[in-house]
N, C-alpha and C positions, 0 to 999 in steps of 0.2 A: 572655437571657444573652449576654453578652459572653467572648470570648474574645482573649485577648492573642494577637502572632503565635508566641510559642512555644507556647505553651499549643496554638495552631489546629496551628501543625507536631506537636507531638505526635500529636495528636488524630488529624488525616489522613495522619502520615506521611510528611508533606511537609517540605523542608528549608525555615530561614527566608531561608537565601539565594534559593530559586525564590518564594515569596511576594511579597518586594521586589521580585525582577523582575516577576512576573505584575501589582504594581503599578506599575512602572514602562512597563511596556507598555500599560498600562489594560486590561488581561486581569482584573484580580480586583484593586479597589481598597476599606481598608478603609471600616469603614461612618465613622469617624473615626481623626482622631489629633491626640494630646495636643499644647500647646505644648512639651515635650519633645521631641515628634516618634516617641511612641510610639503604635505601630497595633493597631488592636481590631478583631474583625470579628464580627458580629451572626448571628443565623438568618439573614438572606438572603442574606448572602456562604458560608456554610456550605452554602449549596445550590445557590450558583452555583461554589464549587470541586465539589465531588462533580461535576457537568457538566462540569468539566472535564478533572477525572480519568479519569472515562469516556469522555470522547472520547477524551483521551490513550489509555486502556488500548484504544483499538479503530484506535491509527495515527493519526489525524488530527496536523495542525499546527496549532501555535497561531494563525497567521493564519487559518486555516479554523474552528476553534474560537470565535474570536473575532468572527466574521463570524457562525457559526451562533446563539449563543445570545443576541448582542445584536441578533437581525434583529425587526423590527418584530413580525413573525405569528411568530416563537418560541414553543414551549408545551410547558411543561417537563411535564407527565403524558404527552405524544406520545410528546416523547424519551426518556420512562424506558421507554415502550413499545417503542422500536425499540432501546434497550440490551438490555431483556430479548431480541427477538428475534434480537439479534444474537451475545447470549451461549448461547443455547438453540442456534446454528448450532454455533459452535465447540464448544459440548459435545458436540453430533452427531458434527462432527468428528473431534475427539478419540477419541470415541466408538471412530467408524469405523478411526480407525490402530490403536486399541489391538487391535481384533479381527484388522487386518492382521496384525498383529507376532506374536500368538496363531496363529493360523493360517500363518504361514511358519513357526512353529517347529514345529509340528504336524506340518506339510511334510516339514519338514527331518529328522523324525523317525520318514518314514513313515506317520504316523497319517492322514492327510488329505491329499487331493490333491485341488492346489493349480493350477485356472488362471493362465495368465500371465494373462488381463486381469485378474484378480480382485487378482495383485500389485501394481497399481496405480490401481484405480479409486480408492481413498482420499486417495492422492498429489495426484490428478488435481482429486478433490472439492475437497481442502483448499486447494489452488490458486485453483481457483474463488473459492473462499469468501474470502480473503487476497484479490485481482483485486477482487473485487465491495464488498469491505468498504473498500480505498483508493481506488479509480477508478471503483467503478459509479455512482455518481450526476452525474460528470459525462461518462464514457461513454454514459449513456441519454439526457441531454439533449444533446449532441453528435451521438450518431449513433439514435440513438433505439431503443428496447424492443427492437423484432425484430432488430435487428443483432444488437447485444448478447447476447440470449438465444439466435441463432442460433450465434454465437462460442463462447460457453459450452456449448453443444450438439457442437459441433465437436470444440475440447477433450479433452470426456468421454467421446468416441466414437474418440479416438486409438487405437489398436492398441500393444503393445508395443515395435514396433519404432520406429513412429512418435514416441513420447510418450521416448523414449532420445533419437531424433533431434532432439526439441524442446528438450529441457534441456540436449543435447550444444552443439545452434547459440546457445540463450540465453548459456550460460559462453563458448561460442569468440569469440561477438562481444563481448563485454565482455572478454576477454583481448586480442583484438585492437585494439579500441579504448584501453587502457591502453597496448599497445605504440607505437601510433600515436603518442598523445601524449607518450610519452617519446622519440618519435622524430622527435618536432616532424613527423609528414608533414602533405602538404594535402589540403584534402578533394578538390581533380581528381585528385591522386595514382591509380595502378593499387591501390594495396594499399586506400584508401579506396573505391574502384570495389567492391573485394572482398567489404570490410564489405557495403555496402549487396545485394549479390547475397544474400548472406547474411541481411541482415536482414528481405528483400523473401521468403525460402525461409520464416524462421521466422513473417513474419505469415502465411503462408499459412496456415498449420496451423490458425487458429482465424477468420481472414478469410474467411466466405461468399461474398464478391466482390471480388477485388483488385480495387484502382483506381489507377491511381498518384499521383491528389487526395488518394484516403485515405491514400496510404503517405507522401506530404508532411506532412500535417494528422497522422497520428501522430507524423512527429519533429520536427515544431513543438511540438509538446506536453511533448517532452523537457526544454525549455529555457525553455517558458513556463511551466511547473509544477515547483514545487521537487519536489513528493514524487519525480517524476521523475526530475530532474537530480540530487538526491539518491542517487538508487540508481544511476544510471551513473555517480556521481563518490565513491562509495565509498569507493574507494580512489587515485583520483588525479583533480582537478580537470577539468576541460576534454574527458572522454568524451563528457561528450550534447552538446558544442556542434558537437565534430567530428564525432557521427552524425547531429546532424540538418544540418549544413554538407553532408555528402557525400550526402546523401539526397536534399538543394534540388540536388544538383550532377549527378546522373547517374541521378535516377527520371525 
């Protein structure tokens, strides 16, 4: 069976405007189209969207998407394999907040007493899990399994006080970096010196062995990977170039 591409946006939900682009990119090209210039898409492009959408619905970018499913040893029974697995995490997840939220209200009401680390082991996991779902597979080939799993280990082993001081340095230096760039400074700048003391405090927290190779080769990463520079430029352009500029400048 053939599907037109409103007929397929229906179907999946998907606008016809993202279609034409996803064939414009040779992301998802139909199986034909008419001298009209009207597009059709068969069973096998119905199965190579859903892979795409599930990648999308787990973070991934279209560059990355597009590399993964058109890579030669691709095998789409693998990948629905590690959709399910990665959907079964998040439910976990999930899982896990909602008994938090349960349980602080409990707290809050008397009924249960409530450890601080138990207030945030979930916070902690799902972080994880979000870490490991954007960046673990090229963090394990990068720095390989035991880092990684030793980091993650780190992490979940932070103390209350500690895992406050981690998400307080994450927002300070991304507030700082925003100011920066609105302040046009340089990366030898003293207030750039600043960031980086900063940022060199908060890899510690899940870093098993600082190195200052490793803390370069982290903010090269900023800037060599959109998903990256993506989340430090948020909200204003030019954050990951000046943390990894002041990182090369003063680690």
């Amino acid at each position: 069976m053939e599907y037109s591409i409103k007929e397929l946006s229906k179907l999946a939900g998907v606008s016809t405007r993202t279609l034409r682009y996803y064939d414009q990119i040779d992301l998802l090209k139909p199986s034909r189209i008419t001298e009209a210039g009207y597009r059709y898409y068969g069973k096998k492009e119905l199965t190579v969207l859903q892979q795409i959408l599930f990648y999308r619905e787990r973070g991934f970018e279209l560059k990355t998407i597009q590399q993964i499913i058109y890579d030669d040893h691709f095998d789409m029974l693998t990948a629905m394999e590690e959709h399910l697995q990665e959907l079964e995490k998040q439910k976990a997840s999930t899982e896990s907040l909602i008994q938090t939220v349960k349980n602080t209200i409990r707290h809050m009401k008397g009924e249960y007493k409530m450890k601080d680390k138990e207030m945030f082991q979930s916070l902690k996991e799902k972080r994880l899990q979000e870490n490991e779902q954007k960046y673990g597979a090229e963090a394990r080939e990068k720095y390989g399994n035991e880092q990684v799993d030793a980091s993650n280990r780190r992490l979940k082993n932070l103390s209350a006080e500690q895992w406050d001081r981690y998400v307080f340095l994450e927002e300070d230096i991304l507030k700082r970096l925003e100011n920066g760039v609105k302040n046009n400074i340089s990366a030898d700048s003293t207030d750039a010196e600043e960031i980086v003391k900063l940022h060199k405090e908060w890899l510690c927290f899940t870093l098993p062995n600082y190195a200052p190779q490793v803390h370069r080769g982290i903010a090269a990463m900023y800037v060599a990977d959109e998903r990256f520079t993506k989340y430090y430029d948020r909200n204003i352009e030019g954050c990951a170039k000046l943390l990894n500029e002041a990182v090369q400048q003063w680690v």
